[in-house]
C-alpha positions as CSV (number, residue, x, y, z in Angstrom):
1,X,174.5,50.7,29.1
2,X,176.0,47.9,30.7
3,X,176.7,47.5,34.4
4,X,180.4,47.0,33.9
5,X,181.0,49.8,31.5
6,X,179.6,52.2,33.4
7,X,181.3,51.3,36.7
8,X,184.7,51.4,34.4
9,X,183.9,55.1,33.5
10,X,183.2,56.0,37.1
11,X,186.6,54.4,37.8
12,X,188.6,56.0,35.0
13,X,187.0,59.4,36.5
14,X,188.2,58.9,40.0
15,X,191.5,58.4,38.8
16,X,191.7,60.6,36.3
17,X,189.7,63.9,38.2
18,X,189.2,62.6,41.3
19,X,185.6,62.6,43.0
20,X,184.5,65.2,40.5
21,X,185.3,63.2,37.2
22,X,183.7,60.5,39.2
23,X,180.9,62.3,39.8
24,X,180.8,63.5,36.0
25,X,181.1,59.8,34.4
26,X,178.5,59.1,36.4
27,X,176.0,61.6,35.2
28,X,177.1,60.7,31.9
29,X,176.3,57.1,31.7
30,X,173.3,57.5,33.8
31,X,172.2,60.3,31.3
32,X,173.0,57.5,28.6
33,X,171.3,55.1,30.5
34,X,168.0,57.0,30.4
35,X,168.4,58.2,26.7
36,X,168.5,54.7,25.9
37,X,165.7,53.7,28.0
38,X,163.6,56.6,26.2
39,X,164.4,55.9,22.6
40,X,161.9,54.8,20.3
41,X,161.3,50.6,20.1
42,X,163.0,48.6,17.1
43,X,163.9,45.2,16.3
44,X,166.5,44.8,18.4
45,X,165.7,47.4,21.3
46,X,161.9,46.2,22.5
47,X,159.5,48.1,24.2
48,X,161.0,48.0,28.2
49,X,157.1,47.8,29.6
50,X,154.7,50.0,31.2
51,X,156.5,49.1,34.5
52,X,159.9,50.4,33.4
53,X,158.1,53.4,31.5
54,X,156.5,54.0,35.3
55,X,159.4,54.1,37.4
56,X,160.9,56.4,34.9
57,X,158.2,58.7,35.1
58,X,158.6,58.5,39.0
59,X,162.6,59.5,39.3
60,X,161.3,62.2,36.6
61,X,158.8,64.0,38.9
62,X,161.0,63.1,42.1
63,X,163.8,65.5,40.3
64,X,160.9,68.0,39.5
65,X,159.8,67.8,43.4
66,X,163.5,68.0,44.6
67,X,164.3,71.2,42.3
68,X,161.4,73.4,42.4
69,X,161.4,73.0,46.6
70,X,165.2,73.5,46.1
71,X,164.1,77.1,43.8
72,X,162.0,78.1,46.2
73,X,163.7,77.9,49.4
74,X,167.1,79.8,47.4
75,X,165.1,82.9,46.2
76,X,164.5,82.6,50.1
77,X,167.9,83.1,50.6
78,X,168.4,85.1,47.7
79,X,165.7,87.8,48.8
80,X,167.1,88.2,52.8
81,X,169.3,91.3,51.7
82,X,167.0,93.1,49.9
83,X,167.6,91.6,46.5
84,X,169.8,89.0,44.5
85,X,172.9,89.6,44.0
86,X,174.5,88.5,40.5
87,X,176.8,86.0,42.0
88,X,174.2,84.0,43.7
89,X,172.4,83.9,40.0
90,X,175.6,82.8,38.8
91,X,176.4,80.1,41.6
92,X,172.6,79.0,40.8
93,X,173.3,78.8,37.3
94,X,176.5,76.8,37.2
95,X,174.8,74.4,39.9
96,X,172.1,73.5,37.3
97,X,174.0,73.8,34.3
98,X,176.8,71.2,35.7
99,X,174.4,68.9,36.5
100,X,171.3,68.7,34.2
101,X,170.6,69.2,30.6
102,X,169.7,72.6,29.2
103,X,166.5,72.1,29.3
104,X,165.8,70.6,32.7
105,X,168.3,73.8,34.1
106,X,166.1,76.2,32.3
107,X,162.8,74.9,33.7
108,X,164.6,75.1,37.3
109,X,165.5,78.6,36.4
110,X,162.2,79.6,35.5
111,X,161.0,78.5,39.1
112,X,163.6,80.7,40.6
113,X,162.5,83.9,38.6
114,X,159.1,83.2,39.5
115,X,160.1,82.9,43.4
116,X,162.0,85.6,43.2
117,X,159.5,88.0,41.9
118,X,156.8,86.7,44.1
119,X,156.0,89.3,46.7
120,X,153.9,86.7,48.7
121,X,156.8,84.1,48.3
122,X,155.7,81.2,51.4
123,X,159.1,79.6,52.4
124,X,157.9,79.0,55.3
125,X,155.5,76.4,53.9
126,X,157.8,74.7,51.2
127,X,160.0,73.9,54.5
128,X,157.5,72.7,56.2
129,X,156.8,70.2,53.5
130,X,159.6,69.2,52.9
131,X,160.3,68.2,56.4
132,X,157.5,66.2,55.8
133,X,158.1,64.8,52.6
134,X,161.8,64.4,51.8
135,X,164.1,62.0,54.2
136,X,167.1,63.6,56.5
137,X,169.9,62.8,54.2
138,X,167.7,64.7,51.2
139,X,167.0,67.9,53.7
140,X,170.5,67.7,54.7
141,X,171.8,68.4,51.4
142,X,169.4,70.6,50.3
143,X,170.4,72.8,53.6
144,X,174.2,72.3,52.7
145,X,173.1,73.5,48.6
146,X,171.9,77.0,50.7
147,X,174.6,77.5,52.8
148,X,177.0,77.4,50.0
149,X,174.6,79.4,48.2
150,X,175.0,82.1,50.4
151,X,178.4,82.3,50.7
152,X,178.5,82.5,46.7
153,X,179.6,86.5,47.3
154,X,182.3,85.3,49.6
155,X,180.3,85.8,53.3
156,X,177.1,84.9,54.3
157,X,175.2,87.9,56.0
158,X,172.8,87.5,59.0
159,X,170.1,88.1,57.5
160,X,170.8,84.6,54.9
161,X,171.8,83.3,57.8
162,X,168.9,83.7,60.0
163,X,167.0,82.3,56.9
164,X,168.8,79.3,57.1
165,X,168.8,78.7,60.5
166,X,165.2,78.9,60.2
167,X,165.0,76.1,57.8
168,X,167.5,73.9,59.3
169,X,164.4,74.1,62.5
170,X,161.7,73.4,60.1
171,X,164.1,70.1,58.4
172,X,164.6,69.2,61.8
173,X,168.1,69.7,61.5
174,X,170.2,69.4,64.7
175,X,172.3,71.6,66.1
176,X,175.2,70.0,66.0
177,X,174.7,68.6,61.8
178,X,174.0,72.2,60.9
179,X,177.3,72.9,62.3
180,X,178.8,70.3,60.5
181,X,176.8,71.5,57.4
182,X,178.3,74.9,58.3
183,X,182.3,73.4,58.7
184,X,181.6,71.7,55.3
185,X,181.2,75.1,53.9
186,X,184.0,76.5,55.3
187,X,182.2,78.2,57.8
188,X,183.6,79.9,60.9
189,X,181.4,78.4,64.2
190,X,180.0,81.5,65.4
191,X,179.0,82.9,61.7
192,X,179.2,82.9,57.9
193,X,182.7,83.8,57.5
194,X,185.2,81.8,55.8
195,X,187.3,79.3,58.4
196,X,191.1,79.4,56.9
197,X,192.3,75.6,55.7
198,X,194.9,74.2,57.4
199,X,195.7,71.1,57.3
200,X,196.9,68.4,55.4
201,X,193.0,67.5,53.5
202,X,193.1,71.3,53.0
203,X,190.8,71.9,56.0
204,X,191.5,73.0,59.1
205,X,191.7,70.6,62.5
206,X,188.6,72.8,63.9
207,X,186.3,71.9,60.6
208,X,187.6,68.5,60.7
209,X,186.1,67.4,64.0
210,X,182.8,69.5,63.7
211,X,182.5,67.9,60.7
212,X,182.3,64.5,62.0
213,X,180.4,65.8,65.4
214,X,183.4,65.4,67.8
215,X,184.9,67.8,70.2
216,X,188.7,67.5,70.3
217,X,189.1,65.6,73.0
218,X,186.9,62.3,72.0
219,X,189.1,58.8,71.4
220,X,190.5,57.8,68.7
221,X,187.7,54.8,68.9
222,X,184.9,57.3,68.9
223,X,186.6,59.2,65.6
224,X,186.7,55.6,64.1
225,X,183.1,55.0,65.1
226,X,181.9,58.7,64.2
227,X,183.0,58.2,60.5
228,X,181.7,54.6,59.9
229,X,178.5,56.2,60.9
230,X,178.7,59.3,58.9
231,X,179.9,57.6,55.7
232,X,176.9,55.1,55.8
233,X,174.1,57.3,56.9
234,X,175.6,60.3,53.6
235,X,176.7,57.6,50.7
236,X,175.3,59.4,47.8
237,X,173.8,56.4,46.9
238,X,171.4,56.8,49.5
239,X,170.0,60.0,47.4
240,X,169.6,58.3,43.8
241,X,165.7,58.2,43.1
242,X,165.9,62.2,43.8
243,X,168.2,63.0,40.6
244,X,171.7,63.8,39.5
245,X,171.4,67.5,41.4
246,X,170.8,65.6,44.8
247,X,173.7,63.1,44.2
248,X,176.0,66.1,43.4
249,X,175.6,67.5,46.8
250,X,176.0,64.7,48.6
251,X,179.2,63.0,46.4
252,X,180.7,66.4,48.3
253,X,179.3,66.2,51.4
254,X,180.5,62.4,51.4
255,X,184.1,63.6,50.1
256,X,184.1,66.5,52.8
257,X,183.7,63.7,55.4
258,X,186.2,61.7,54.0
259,X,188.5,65.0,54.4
260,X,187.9,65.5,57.8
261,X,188.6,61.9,58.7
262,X,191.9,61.7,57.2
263,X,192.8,65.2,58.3
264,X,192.0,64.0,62.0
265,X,193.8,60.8,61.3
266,X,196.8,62.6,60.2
267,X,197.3,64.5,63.3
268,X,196.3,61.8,65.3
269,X,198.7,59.2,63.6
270,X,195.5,56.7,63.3
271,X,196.6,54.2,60.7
């Protein structure tokens, strides 16, 4: 598919459905884009090369790596209460279902289900990895994917939240960005309870600055700065070569940074 075409789509979905039909034209042309890269050789289609066959291969086994940490580290989560509960399975399920095809979202299912029932399941270690392995932006919205998962039952417990604490330590995670992981989530500061939207982006003023790292009394130059920053070091684009389930995190962490600028700049008066 062209280059044009598929920017059109992307277009037609922000306007459209916003960031989400956005988000959806673009796993849809990319999704075409592959099929077509795959298909069978003809007369007018020649083989792409072993070079092109390579690199798909590699984005392949990225998404593989990305997801079966990404299994592991939820039954984590899943597990700190004793056992799962049906809406995290369900919050799971919709995640992979919305974002890959059947097949790939079964495959990442079946790593969950094996996590889960693993009595000697070693977190610990898959974090430790991945620290190593995967860059900050990836870890960072792998942390956010958790956090959201355990607020899938409407509160995240200690216990899931001592889990994810632990992680953010062994991602390397600072304090102040898991807060501003947390305040995307709709986090309270102090815990895992909801923090009630206020303002004019639908968040409150309290989420909006932790969200971009700023206590309330910064400039209106430092807000300006804090964003530029924040929108180049999270542009989803950043997160391609680790698959569609990587982008879809961080198109809403972008958009939650996004949020919290305007919402700032709103009650600031920052034109």
């Amino acid at each position: 598919m062209a280059c044009f075409p598929r920017f059109a789509l992307i277009l037609l979905g922000l306007l459209v459905a916003g960031p989400v039909g956005a988000l959806v034209a673009w796993i849809l042309t990319g999704l075409a884009s592959n099929h077509s890269s795959s298909a069978e050789p003809d007369d007018e289609e020649p083989d792409p090369g072993p070079y092109s066959r390579s690199r798909s291969y590699a984005r392949q086994r990225a998404t593989e790596n990305f997801l079966s940490s990404l299994m592991t580290l939820a039954a984590s989560v899943m597990r700190a209460d004793g056992e799962a509960r049906k809406s995290e399975v369900e919050y799971v399920k919709d995640f992979l279902g919305s974002t890959f095809p059947a097949e790939e979202a079964q495959k990442a299912l079946y790593v969950l289900r094996d996590s889960l029932q693993d009595p000697n399941l070693n977190w610990q270690k898959t974090a430790n990895e991945i620290g190593l392995r995967f860059g900050h932006q990836v870890r960072a919205i792998m942390l956010q994917f958790l956090l959201r998962l355990a607020m899938a039952d409407g509160e995240a417990t200690q216990r899931e939240m001592d889990i994810i604490s632990n992680i953010a330590s062994r991602f390397l995670i600072s304090a102040s960005e898991f807060e501003a992981l947390k305040a995307m989530c709709g986090m309270g500061a102090s815990s895992g309870y909801h923090e009630r939207e206020t303002s004019v982006t639908g968040i409150s003023l309290r989420q909006a600055y932790r969200i971009l790292q700023l206590e309330e009394t910064c400039t209106n130059e430092e807000v300006k700065k804090a964003y530029r920053t924040l929108a180049k070091k999270n542009h989803p684009d950043r997160v391609a070569s680790q698959g569609p389930a990587a982008v879809k995190v961080a198109t809403e962490k972008f958009q939650k940074i996004q949020e919290a600028y305007e919402a700032v700049c709103h009650a600031r008066g920052i034109k």
